[in-house]
C-alpha positions as CSV (number, residue, x, y, z in Angstrom):
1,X,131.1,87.8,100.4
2,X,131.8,91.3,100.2
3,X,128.0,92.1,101.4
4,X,128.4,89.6,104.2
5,X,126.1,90.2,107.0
6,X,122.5,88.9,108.9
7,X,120.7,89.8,106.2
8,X,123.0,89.9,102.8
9,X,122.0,91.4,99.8
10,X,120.4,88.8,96.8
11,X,122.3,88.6,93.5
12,X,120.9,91.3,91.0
13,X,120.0,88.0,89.2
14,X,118.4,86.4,91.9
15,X,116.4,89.5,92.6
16,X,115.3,89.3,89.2
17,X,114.2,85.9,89.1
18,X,112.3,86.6,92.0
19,X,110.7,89.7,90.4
20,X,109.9,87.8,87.3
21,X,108.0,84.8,89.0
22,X,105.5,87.2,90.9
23,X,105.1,88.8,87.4
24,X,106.5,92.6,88.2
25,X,107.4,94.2,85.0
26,X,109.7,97.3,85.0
27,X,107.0,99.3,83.5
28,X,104.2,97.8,86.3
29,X,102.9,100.0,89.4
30,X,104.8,98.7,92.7
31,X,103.1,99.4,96.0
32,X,104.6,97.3,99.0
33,X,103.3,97.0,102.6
34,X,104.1,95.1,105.5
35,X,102.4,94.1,108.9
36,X,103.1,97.7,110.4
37,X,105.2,100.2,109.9
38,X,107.8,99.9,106.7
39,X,110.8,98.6,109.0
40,X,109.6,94.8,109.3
41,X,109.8,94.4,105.7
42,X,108.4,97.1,103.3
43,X,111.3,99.7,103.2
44,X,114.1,96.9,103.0
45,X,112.1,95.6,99.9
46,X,111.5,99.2,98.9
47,X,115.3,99.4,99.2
48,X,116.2,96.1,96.9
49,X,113.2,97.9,94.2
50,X,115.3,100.9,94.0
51,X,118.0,99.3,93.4
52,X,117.0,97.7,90.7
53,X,116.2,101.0,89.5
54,X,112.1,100.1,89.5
55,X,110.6,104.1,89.4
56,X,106.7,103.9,89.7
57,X,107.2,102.8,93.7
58,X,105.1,103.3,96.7
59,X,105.3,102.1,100.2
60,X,101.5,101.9,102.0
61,X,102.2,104.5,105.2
62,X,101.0,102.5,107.8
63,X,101.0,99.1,106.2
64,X,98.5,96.5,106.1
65,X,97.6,97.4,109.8
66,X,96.4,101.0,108.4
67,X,94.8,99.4,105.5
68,X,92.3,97.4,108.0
69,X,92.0,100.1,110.3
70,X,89.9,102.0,107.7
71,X,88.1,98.8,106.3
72,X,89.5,98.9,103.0
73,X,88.7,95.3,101.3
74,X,91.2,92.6,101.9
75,X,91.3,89.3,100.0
76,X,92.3,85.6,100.4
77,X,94.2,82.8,98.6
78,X,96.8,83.1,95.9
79,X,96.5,84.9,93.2
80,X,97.9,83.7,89.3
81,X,100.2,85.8,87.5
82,X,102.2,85.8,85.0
83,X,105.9,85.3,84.7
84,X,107.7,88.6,83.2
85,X,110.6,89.7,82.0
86,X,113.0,92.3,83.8
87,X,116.2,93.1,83.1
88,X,118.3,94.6,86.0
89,X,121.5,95.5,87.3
90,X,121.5,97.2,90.9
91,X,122.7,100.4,91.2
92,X,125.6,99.6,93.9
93,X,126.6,103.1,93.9
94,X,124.3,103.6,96.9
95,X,125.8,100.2,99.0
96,X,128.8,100.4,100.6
97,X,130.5,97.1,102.0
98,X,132.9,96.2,104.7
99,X,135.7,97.2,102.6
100,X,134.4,100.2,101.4
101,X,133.2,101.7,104.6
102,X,136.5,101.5,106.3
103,X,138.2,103.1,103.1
104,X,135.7,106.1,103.8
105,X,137.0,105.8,107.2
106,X,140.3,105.9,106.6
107,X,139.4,109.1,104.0
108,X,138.1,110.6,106.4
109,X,135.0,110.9,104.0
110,X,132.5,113.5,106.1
111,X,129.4,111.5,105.1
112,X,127.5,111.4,108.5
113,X,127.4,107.5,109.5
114,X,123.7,107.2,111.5
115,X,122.5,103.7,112.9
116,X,118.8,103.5,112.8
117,X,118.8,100.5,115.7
118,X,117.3,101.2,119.6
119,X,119.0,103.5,121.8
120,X,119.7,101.0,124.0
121,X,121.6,98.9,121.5
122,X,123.2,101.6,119.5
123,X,125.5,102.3,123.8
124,X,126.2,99.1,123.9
125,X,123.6,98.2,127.1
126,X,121.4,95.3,125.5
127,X,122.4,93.5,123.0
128,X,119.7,90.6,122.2
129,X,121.0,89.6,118.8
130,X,124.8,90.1,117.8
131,X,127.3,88.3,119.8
132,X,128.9,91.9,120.6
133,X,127.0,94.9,122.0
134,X,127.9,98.5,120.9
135,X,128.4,100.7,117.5
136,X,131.0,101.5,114.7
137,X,133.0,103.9,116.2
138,X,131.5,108.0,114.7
139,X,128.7,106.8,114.6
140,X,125.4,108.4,115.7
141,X,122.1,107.1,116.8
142,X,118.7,107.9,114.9
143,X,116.7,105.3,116.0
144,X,114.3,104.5,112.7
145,X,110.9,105.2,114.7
146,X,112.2,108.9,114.9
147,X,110.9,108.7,111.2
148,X,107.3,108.2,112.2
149,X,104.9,109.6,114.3
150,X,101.4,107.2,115.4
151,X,103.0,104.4,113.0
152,X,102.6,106.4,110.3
153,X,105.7,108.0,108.1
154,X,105.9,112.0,109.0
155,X,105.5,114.5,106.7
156,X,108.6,115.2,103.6
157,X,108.8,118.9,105.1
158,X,109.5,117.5,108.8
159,X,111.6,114.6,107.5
160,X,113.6,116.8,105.2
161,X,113.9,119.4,108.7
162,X,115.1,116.8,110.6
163,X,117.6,115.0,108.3
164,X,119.4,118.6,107.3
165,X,120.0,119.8,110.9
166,X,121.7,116.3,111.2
167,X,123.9,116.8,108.3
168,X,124.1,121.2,108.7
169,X,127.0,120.9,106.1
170,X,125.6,118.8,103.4
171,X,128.0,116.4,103.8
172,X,125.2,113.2,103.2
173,X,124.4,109.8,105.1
174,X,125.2,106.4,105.6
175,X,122.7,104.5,107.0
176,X,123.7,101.4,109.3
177,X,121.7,99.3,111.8
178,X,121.4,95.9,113.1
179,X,121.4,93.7,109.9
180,X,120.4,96.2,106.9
181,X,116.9,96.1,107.3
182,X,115.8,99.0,109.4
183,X,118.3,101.2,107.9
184,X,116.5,100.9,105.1
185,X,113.3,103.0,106.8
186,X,116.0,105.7,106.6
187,X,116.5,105.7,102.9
188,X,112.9,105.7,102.8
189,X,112.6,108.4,105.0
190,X,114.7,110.5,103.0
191,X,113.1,109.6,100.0
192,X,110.1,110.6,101.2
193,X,111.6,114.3,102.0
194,X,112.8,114.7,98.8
195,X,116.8,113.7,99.5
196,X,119.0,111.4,97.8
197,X,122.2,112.3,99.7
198,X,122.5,108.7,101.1
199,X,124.2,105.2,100.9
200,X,123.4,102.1,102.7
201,X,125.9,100.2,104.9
202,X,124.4,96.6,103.8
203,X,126.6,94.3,106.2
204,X,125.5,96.9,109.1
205,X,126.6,96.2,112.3
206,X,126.5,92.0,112.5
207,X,129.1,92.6,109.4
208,X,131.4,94.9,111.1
209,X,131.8,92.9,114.2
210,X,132.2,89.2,111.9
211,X,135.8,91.4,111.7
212,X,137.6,91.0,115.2
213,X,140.1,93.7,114.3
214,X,137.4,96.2,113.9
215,X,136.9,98.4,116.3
216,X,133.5,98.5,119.1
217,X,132.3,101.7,120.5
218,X,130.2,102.4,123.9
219,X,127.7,104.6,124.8
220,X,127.0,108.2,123.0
């Protein structure tokens, strides 16, 4: 599986058949939430949405948490819908795979390679998870909460501040983490700001070290 990782992508045509059993037309208003923040689920599905190339799409800043913080009604049980039709294909322009990754290696493409994971993680000091500790070597560490202030997504102007003194020559992102979930909160993040000057690493860093002959680096 060229996407292999923790967390691998679905099939565009699983994705779809997901989509079309909860009912989501391409034309329908998309707003997804998690538990918290965007990173436990909400940007990763945000992620497989805009892929699919799905345009009227919000993520709830703060998530559900947010939502009950300021007493907005909730309901329970399940709700009926019905099925839909939604033809896809994901735009895999933006996902870059094992093999594709070391090619821009090799390249020496000067897209700026950021892991959103812990600090801690990212040197190589804690590794709770992965059956290595450490990072692709060039690699830098932005961990994904540095895109949030109080749990709730900073402003676009900040965001886009931020992301362009990382990458001073325009030379754009690719966003890694643990498993291809957090880095999502990245794309969002950039989003957000305005930017669209990124890809996604999907097999992240449980993919790169499934290779043995791939090189682990330590520390900053």
């Amino acid at each position: 599986d060229p996407l292999l990782g923790r967390h691998p992508l679905p099939s565009p045509q699983a994705f779809r058949a997901s989509l079309e059993r909860i009912g989501i037309s391409p034309n329908l208003p998309v707003v997804i939430y998690d538990q918290s923040d965007g990173a436990m689920a909400a940007a990763r599905a945000w992620f497989l949405m805009f892929l699919a190339g799905h345009t009227d799409l919000y993520v709830l800043d703060g998530g559900f948490d947010a939502w009950l913080s300021q007493g907005l009604p909730v309901q329970s049980g399940e709700v009926q819908v019905e099925p839909s039709n939604y033809p896809l294909e994901f735009a895999l322009e933006r996902v870059l795979t094992n093999a594709s990754l070391k090619n821009a290696m090799i390249l020496q493409v000067p897209a700026i390679l950021v892991d959103a994971r812990a600090p801690e993680r990212f040197r190589g000091e804690v590794e709770p998870i992965d059956s290595k500790a450490g990072h692709i070597p060039g690699a830098i560490n932005r961990p994904y909460t540095q895109n949030l202030e109080n749990g709730l997504f900073k402003s676009a102007a900040q965001l886009a501040a931020e992301f362009d003194q990382l990458d001073s020559g325009g030379s754009g992102f690719i966003f890694s983490c643990g498993s291809g979930v957090t880095a999502c909160h990245h794309a969002l993040a950039l989003a957000h700001a305005g930017r669209s000057n990124w890809q996604l690493y999907a097999p992240s860093w449980s993919g790169w070290i499934a290779d043995d002959s791939n090189a682990v680096a330590l520390g900053y």
